[in-house]
C-alpha positions as a Markdown table, in Angstrom:
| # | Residue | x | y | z |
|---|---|---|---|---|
| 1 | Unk | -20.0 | -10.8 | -3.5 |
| 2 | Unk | -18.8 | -14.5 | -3.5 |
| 3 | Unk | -15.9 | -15.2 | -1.5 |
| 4 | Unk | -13.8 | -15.8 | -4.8 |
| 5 | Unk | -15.0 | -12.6 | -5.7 |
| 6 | Unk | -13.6 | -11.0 | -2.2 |
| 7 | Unk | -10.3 | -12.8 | -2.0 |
| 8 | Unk | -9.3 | -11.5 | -5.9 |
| 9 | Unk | -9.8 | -8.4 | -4.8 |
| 10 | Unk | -8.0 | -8.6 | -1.5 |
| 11 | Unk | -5.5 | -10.2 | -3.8 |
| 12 | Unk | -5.4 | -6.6 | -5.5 |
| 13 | Unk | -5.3 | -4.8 | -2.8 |
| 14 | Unk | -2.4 | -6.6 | -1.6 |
| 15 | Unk | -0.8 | -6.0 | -4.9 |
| 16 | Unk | -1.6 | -1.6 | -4.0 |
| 17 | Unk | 0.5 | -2.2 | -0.7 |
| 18 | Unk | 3.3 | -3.8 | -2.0 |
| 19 | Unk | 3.2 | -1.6 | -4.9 |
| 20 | Unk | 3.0 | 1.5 | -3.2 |
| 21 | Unk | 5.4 | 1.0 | -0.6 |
| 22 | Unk | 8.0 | -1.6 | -2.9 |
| 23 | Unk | 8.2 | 0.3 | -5.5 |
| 24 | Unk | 8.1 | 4.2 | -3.7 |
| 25 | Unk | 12.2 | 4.7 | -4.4 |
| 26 | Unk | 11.4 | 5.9 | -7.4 |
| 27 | Unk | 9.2 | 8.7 | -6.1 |
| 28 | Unk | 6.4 | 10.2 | -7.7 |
| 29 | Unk | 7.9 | 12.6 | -10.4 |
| 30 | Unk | 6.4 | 16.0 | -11.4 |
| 31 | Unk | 5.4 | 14.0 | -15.0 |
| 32 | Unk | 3.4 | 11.0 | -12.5 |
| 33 | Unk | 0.3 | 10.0 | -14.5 |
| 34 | Unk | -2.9 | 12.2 | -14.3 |
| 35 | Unk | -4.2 | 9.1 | -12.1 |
| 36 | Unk | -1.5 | 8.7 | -9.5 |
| 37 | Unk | -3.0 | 9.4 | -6.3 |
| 38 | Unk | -2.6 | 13.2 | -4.6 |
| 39 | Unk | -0.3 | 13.6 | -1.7 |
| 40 | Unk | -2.7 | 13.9 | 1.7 |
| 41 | Unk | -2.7 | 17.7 | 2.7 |
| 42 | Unk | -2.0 | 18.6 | 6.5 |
| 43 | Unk | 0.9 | 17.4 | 8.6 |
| 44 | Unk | 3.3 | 14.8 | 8.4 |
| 45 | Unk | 2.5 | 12.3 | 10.5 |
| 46 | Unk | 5.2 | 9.7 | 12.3 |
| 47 | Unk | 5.1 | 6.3 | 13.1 |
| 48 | Unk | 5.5 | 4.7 | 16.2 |
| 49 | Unk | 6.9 | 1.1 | 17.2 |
| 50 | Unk | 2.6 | 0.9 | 18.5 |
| 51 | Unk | 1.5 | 1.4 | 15.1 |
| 52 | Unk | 3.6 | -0.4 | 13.4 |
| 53 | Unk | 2.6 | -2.9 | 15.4 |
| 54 | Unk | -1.0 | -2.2 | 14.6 |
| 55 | Unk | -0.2 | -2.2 | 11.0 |
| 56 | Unk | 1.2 | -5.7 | 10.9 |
| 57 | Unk | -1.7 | -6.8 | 12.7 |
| 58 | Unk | -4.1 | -5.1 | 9.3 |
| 59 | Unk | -1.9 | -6.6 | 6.7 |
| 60 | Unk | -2.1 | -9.7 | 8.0 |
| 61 | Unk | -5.4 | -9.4 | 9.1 |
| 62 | Unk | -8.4 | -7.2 | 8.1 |
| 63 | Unk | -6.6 | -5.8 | 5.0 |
| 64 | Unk | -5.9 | -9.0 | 3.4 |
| 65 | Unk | -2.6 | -7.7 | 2.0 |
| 66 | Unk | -0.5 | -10.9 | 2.1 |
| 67 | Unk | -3.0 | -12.8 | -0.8 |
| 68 | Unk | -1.2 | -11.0 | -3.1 |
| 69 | Unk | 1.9 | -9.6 | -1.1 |
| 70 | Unk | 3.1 | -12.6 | 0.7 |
| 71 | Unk | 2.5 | -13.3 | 4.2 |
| 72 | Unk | 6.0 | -11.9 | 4.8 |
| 73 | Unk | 5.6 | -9.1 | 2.3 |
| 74 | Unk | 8.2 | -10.1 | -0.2 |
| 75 | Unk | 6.0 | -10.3 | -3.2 |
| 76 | Unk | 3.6 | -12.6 | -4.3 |
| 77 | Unk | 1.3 | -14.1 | -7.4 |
| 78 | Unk | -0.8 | -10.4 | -7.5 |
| 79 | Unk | 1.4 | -7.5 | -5.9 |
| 80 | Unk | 5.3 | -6.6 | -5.5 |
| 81 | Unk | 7.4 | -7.2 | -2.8 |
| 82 | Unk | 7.2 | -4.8 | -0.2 |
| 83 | Unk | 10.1 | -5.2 | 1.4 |
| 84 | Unk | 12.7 | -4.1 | -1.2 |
| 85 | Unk | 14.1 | -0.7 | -1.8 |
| 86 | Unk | 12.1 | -0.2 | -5.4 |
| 87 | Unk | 9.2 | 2.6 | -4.9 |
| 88 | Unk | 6.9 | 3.4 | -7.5 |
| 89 | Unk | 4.4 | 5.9 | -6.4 |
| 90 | Unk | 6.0 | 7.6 | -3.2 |
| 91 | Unk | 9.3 | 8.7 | -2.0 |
| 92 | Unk | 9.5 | 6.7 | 1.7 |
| 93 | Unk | 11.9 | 9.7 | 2.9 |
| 94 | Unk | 9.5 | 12.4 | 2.0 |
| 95 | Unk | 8.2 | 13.8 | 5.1 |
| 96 | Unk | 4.6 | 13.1 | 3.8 |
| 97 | Unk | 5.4 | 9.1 | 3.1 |
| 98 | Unk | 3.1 | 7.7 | 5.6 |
| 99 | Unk | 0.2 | 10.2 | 4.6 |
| 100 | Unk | 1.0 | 9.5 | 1.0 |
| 101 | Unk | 1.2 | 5.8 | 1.2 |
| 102 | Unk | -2.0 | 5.7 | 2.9 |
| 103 | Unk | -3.7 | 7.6 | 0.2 |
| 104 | Unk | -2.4 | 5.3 | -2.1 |
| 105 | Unk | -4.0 | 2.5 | -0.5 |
| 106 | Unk | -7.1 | 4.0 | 0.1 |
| 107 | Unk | -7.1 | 5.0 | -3.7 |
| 108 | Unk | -5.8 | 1.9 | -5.1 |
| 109 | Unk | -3.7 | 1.9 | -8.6 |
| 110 | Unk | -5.6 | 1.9 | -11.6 |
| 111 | Unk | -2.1 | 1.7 | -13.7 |
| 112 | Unk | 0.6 | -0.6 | -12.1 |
| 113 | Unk | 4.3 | 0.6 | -12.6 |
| 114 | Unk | 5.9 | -2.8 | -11.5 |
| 115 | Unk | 3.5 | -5.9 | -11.4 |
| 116 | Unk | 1.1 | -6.7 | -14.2 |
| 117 | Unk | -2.0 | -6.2 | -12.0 |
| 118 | Unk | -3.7 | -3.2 | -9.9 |
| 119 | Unk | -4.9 | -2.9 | -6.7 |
| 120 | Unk | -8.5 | -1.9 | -6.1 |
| 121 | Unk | -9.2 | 0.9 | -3.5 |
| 122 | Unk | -8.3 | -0.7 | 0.2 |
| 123 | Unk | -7.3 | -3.8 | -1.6 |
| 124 | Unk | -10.7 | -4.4 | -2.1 |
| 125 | Unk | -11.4 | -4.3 | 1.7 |
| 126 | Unk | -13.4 | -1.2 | 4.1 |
| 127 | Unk | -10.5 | 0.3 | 6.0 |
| 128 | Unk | -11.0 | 2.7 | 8.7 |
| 129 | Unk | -8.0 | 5.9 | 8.5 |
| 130 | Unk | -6.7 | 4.6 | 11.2 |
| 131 | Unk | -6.2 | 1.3 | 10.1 |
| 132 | Unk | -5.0 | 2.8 | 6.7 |
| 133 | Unk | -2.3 | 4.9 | 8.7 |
| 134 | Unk | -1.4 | 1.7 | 10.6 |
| 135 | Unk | -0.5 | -0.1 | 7.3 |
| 136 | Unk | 1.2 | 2.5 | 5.9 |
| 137 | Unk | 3.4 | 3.1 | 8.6 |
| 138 | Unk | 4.0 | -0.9 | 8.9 |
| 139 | Unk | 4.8 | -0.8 | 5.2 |
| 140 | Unk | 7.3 | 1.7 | 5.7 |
| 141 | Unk | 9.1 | 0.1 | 8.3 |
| 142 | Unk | 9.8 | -3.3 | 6.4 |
């Protein structure tokens, strides 16, 4: 894949984080589109000032989320801010947020509620779990 190739879709995925975690206020209602992503089954997991941490380090690093996020998460050409109180896809006080939010990301959004473009799965990036739970906790603390 050529590197403009790559950095559209880290663009994307960029546009998933910010999505999925500025627009998750909103919740995801019983009538969510047939494509919104399932909530992850097993227990709710909580993030610590470490992962968080960790998580800052993947957006601005190996998940490429500030091409279309911002480098400071506040939105950006491709995906949402991040850092506002407007959820589309998750509730952030559910319990299951940080599960959630990483399935969103690993998933991507086919159908965007707030920008004009989607995020591919990852943001268009190979994520480990771990790394996926990192960002989603870091998402959740901005």
């Amino acid at each position: 894949m050529g590197q403009n190739m790559a950095g559209k879709w880290g663009a994307y995925a960029l546009a998933l984080a910010a999505l999925a975690a500025g627009c998750a206020s909103s919740g995801m209602a019983a009538d969510a589109p047939a494509d919104a992503p399932a909530p992850a089954a097993g227990a709710a997991m909580a993030p610590t000032p470490e992962l968080v941490a960790e998580g800052q380090q993947v957006f601005a690093g190996a998940g490429g989320c500030g091409i279309c996020h911002g480098n400071n998460a506040a939105g950006g050409a491709f995906g949402p801010d991040l850092t506002d109180d407007d959820w589309a896809w998750i509730d952030p006080a559910s319990p299951n947020a940080m599960a959630e939010l990483a399935d969103l990301i690993r998933t991507g959004v086919t159908e965007p509620r707030i920008s004009d473009t989607g995020m591919p799965p990852m943001g268009g990036r190979t994520l480990t779990d771990e790394q996926l739970s990192a960002l989603a906790a870091y998402i959740l603390s901005l």
